[in-house]
N, C-alpha and C positions, 0 to 999 in steps of 0.2 A: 494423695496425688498432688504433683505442686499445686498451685495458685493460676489460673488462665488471666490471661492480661487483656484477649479480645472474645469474641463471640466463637465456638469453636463445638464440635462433639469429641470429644474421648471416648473411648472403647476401652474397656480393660479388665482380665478375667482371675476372678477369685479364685482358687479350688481350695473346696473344703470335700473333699472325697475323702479325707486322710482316714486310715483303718491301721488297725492294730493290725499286725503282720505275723503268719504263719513260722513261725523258729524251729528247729529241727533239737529235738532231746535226744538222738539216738547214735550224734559221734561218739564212737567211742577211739579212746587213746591211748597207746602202750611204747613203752621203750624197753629194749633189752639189748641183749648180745647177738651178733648175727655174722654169719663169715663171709658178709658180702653186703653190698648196698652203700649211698652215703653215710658217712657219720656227723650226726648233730643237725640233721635236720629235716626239716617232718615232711613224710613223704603220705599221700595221698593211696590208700589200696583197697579193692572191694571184693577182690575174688582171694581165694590161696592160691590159686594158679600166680596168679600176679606177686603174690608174697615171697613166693620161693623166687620166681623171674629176676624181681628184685633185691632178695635178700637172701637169696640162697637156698640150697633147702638144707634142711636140720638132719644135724650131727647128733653123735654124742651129748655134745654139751651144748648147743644151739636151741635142741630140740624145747627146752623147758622156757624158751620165749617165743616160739615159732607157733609150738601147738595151740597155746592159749590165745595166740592172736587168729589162728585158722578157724580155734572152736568159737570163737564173736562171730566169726565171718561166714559160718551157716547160718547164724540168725541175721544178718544185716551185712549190706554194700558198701556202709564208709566206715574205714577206719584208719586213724592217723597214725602212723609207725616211726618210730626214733632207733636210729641205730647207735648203740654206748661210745664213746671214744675211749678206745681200750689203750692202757699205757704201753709205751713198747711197739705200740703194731705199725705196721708200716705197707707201702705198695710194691708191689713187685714191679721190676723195671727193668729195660736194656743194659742199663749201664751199670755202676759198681757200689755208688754209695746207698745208703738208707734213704729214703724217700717216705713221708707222709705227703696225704693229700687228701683231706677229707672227704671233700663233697665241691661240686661246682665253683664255689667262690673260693674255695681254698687255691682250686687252678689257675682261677685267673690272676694269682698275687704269685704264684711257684715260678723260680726262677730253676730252667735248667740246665743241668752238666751234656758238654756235646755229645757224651754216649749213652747220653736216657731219650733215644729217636722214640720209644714206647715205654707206657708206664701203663700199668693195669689201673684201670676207673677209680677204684676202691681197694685201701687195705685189706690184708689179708693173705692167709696162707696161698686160698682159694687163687689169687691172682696171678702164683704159681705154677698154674697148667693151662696158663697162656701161653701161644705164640702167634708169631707174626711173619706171612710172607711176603714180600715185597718182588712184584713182575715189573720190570721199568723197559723192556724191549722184546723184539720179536724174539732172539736166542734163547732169553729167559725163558719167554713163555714156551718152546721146544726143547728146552733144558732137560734131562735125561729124568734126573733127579725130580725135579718137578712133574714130568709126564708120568713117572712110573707112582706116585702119589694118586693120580689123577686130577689133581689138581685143576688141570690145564682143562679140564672138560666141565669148568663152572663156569668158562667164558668163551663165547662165542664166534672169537677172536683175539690175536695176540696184541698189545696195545702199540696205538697209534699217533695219531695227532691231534693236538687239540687246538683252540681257537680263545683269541680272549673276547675280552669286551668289546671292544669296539675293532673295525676292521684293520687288522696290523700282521694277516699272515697265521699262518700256523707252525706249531712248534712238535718236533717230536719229542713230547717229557710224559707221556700219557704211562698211567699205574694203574695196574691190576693190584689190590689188596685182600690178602685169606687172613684170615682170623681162625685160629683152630686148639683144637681142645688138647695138648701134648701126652695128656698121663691120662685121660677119662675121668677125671674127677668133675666133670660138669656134664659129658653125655656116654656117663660108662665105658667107652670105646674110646679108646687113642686115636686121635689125627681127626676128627671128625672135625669137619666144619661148623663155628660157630656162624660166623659172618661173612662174608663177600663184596668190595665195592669194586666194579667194575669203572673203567676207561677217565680215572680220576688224575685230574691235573697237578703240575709242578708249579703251576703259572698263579700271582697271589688275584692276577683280575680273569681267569682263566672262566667263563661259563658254558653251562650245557644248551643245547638246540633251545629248551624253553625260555633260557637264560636266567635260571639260576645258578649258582655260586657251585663250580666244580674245583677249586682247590683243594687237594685232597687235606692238608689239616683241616681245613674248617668240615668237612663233610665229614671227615670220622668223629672228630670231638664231639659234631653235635648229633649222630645217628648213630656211633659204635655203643652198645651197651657194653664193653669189656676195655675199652683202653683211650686212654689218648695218647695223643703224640705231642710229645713233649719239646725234645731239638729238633724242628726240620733239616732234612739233611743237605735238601739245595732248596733254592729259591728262585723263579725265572722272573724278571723286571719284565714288566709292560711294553719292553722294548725288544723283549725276545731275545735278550741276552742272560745268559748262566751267571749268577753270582753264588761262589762259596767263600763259606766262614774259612777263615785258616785255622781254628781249630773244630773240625768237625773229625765225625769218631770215622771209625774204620770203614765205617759203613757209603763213605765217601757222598757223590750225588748218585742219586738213585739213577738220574738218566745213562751214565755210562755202566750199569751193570748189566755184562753179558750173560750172566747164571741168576737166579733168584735170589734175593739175600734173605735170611732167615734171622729172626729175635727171636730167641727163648726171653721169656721175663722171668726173675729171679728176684731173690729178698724179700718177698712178702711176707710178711706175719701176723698173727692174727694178736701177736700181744699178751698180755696179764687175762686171767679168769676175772671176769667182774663180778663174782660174788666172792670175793677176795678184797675186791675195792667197792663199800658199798657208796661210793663217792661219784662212782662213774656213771650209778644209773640212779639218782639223788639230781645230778646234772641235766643228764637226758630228760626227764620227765619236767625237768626244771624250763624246760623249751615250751610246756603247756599253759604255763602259769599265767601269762600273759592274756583275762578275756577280752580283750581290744583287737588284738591279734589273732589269735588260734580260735575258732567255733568249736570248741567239745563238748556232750554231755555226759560220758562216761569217761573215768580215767580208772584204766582196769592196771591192777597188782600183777610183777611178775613173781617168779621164784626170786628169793632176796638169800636164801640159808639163815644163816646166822643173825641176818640183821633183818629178820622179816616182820617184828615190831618198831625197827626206827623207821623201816621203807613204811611198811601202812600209815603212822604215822606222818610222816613224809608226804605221802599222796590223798589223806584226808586234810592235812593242812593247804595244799592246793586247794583242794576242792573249793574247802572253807574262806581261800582268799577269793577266786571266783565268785561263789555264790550260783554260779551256774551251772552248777555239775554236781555227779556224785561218783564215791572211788568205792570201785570194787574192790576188796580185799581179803586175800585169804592163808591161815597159817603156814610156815615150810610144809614142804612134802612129809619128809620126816616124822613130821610131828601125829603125823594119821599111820603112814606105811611099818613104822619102825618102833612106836610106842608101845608098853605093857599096857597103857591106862590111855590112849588117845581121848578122852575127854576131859578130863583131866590135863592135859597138854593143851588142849585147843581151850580149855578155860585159863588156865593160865595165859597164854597167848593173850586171849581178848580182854582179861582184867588190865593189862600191860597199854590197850590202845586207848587214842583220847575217847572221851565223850564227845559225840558228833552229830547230828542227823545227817551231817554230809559225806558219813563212813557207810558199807556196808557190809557184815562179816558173813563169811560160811567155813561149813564144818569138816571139810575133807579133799584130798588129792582124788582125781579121780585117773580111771586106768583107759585112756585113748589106745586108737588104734595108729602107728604112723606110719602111713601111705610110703614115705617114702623110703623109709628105711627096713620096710614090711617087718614091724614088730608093736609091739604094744609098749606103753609109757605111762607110769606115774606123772602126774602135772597135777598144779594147781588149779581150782576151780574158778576162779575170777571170771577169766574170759567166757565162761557159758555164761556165768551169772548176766556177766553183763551184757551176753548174749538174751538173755530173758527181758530183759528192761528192754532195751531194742526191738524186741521180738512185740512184748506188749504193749509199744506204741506201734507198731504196722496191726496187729489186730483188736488192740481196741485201743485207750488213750495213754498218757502216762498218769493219768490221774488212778489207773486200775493197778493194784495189785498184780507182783508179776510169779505172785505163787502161788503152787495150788495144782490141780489135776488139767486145769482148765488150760492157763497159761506158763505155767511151771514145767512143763518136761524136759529135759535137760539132753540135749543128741547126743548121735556118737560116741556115746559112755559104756564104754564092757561092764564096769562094775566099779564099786566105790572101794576106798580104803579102808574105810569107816564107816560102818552105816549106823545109825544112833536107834537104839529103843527109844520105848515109852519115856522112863526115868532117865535117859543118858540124854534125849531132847527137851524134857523139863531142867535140865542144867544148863545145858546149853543156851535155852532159850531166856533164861534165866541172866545169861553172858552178855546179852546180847548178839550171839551167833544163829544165823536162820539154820537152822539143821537140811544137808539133802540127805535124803532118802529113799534107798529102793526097796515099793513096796512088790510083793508080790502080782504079776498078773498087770502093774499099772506102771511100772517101770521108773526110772530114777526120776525123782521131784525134787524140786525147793519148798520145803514145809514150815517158812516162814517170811515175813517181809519185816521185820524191825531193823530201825534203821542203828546205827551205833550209838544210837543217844541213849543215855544212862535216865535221864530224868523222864517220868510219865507221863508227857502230853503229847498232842498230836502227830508232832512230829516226831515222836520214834518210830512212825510205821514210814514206809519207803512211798506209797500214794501219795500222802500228803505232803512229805518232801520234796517230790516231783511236782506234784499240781503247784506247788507254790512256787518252783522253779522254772516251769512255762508259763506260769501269770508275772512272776518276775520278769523274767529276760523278755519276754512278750512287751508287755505293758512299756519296761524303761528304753524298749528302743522305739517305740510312739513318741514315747515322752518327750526325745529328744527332737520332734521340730517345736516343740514347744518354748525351746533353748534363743535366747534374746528378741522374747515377744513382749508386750507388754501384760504386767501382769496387774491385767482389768476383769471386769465380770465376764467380757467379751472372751476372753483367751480360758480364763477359767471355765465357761461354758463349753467351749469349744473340745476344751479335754477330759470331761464329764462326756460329751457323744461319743468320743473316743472310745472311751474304756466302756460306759454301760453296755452299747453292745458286743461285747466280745463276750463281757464276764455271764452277757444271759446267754449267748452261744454256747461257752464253756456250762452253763447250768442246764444248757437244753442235752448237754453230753451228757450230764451228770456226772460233773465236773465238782459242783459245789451245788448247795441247797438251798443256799439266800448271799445275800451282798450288798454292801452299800458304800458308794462314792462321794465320799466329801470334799470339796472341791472349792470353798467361797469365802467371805467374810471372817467366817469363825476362824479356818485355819490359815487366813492369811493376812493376818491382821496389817496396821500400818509401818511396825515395826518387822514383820517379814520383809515387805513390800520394798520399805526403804533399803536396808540389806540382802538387794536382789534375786533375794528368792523366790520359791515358789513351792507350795505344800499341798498334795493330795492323801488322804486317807483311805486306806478302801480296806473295807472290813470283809474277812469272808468267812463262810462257815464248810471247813470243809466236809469231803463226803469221807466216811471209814469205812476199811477192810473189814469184814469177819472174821472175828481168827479164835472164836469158842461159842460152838453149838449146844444147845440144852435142847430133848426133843423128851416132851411129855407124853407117856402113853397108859388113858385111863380107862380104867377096867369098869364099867357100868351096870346095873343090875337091869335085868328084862325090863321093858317096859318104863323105866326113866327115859324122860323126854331130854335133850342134848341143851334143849334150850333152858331147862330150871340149872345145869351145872356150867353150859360155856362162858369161859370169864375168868371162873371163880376159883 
């Protein structure tokens, strides 16, 4: 505190409460191909209802990034979703030329052509059976064409006048807006109403009774899930005067349309197959990499084909630069559904990945059911897997094994590709691939936890990989108010209270079974000190999985007593 120069009291309040902080191991994170949603950037989803909302629901060729992100989403709420930027693909639009537009900030930099008044949100073919109607007067909304739609019976009146900001009159520029579905590719039925804004302004200070913002660009860009508006077509000055562009499209100012005007949008494309370019989803996943930025704990594999050792690769090298996560990964489809010798194919496969404990492999495509296409599907198993890891930190820690009869059952699985015997899971396991398995009567498991590491110490099993990865990320963001303190006994004591109680927290979980924090002198000699560092050691012993039982059964003769043999 400074220096006092007269007689005085000071008040002034320490806090040393500081606690190691609960971190979350159970995001998991996926990117793939999707025919709808932003592209290139991570959206937030916890339900499938919300997945499809957002990203469509699964096709044909969709379905093999949709499903595995759905089958995470029965075992856990958050999971982070990337949509590929597929070459080629583009939005559908009013107007005539090619339009991309990724994702939000793409818009805000898009300059557009006077005949793109509408552009669908996102690429894609999908933005295709969009259209758009526009009510800009009482006629319109009486409009033949219009009433025989029914159209006119989503609003409660025909539009009228609106008011700006402050008191300057009212203007007749008032819009009714339909949003509707033209071919049924988004609600099976042609013409169906997607969206509706009622009694929205032309005016750019135009607001509603509670006085917020009723311009109708700004109110659709920021609430239409299907499009923005790209050219407005008039504009009314704060002075209640009509200003148009001289070159606006056909569509003239909305306020003198005596009939409805109608957009169909056109041109969308959904672009290149991305497992053609394995470039585009090498990119996408490449938006995880960043742990300063992104919170993940899982980064789960999609279908890759061809390139389904450079992708696991790929996304165990993430992990690896993290240090806070682990990637789920698992062979093409093919390589289970379509092989003479599927084990043999999936050994080959996982001789091909790196050595890791921050990989995880398994051993088969499994056959989902898809809701929305009412059919069944070959997929990759990633997404349950790492629906399991998630699953076994909601019921017990991530220090526990997530395999086994106990916490290993695998949902929504009809049946496997490949299901491994005895011998076909001694190779396997062998590979380092955790074999599932459907036993009779106990239903599909994960009958193993090794992590991708080739070498024999603790961390080949997936507990101890994790335990170390919640006392990591745990521990170094503590650590960090520790960051330009002086580094005295005082500071060094300070982050010894720190960490000792967590790590006996974590041991009262049985977490770990002993531990020790070094923290002083020894490890922080003069020459640290001067080189303004700062060194903690913490030793732990972790806890191991059981993964081989031996069960003795001794045959005794009458009358031997239990206690001359137990032991021995």
């Amino acid at each position: 505190m400074p220096f006092q120069v007269s007689p005085s009291v000071e008040v002034r309040e320490v806090d040393l409460t500081a606690a190691v902080p609960a971190l979350s191991t159970s995001i998991g994170a996926i990117a793939g191909s999707f025919g709808w949603g932003p592209v290139s950037q991570i959206v937030n989803v916890s339900t499938e209802n919300q997945l499809a909302e957002i990203f469509g629901q699964p096709d044909d060729f969709t379905f093999k990034y949709f499903l595995p992100a759905a089958q995470h989403l029965q075992y856990s709420n958050v999971l982070r979703v990337v949509r590929t930027d597929r070459e080629d693909s583009f939005n559908a639009t009013s107007g005539t030329a090619d339009k991309l537009i990724r994702n939000s900030d793409d818009f805000e930099t898009t300059v557009f052509a006077s005949d793109e008044q509408f552009v669908a949100k996102y690429p894609g073919e999908l933005g295709n059976s969009i259209g758009v109607i526009v009510v800009s007067s009482e006629d319109a909304f009486d409009d033949a064409a219009f009433t025989e739609t029914g159209y006119n019976q989503l609003f409660d009146r025909a539009p009228g006048t609106t008011t700006f900001a402050e008191d300057r009159g009212a203007l007749d520029d008032e819009l009714h807006v339909v949003i509707f579905d033209t071919t049924g590719r988004w609600t099976g039925s042609p013409g169906t109403v997607l969206e509706r804004f009622a009694g929205l302004s032309q005016a750019k200070d135009a607001r509603q009774s509670d006085g917020t913002n009723n311009y109708y660009v700004d109110v659709i860009n920021n609430r239409s899930q299907y499009v923005w508006v790209g050219a407005p077509s008039s504009e009314l000055t704060n002075s209640g005067e009509s200003v148009f562009s001289d070159n606006l499209g056909s569509g003239g100012s909305f306020a003198t349309s005596a009939t409805p005007e109608e957009y169909t949008l056109e041109g969308g494309s959904d672009g290149s197959q991305p497992d053609t370019s394995f470039s585009e989803l090498t990119k996408a996943y490449d938006l995880f990499a960043n742990a300063e930025f992104t919170d993940i704990g899982i980064i789960i594999g999609t279908e890759a084909g061809s390139d389904d050792v450079s992708l696991a690769n790929a996304l165990i090298a993430i992990a690896e630069s993290r240090k806070d996560c682990v990637a789920c990964v698992s062979p093409r489809v093919s390589r289970t559904t379509d092989a003479l010798d599927p084990t043999s194919e999936v050994k080959d496969w996982a001789d091909q990945i790196t050595s890791s404990s921050y990989g995880i492999l398994d051993s088969s495509a499994l056959f989902v059911f898809d809701k929305f296409n009412d059919k069944f599907r070959f997929i990759v198993a990633s997404g349950s897997v790492a629906g399991l890891l998630a699953n076994t930190d909601q019921v017990s820690e991530p220090w526990f094994s997530p395999a086994g009869f106990s916490r290993g059952q695998l949902r929504g699985v009809t049946r496997l590709a490949f299901n491994p015997d005895r011998s076909q899971r001694d190779t396997l396991y062998q590979a380092r691939v955790n074999p599932i398995v459907a036993f009779p009567g106990e239903g599909i498991v994960l009958f193993g936890d090794k992590t991708a590491q080739a070498t024999a110490t603790a961390f080949d099993r997936i507990n101890v990989r994790r335990l170390f990865i919640t006392l990591e990320k745990a521990i170094s963001t503590a650590a960090q108010t520790q960051l330009f303190e002086i580094n005295d006994q005082f500071t060094r004591a300070q982050f010894r209270n720190l960490v000792e109680p967590f790590l006996r927290e974590v041991q009262g979980r049985r977490g770990v079974t002993d531990f020790n924090v070094v923290c002083d002198d020894t490890n922080n000699t003069p020459e640290v000190i001067d080189t303004n560092r700062f060194v903690a050691d913490i030793f732990i012993k972790p806890v191991r999985s059981i993964n081989f039982i031996r069960l003795n059964f001794v045959a005794v003769r009458t009358g031997v007593e239990f206690s001359e043999i137990a032991g021995n």
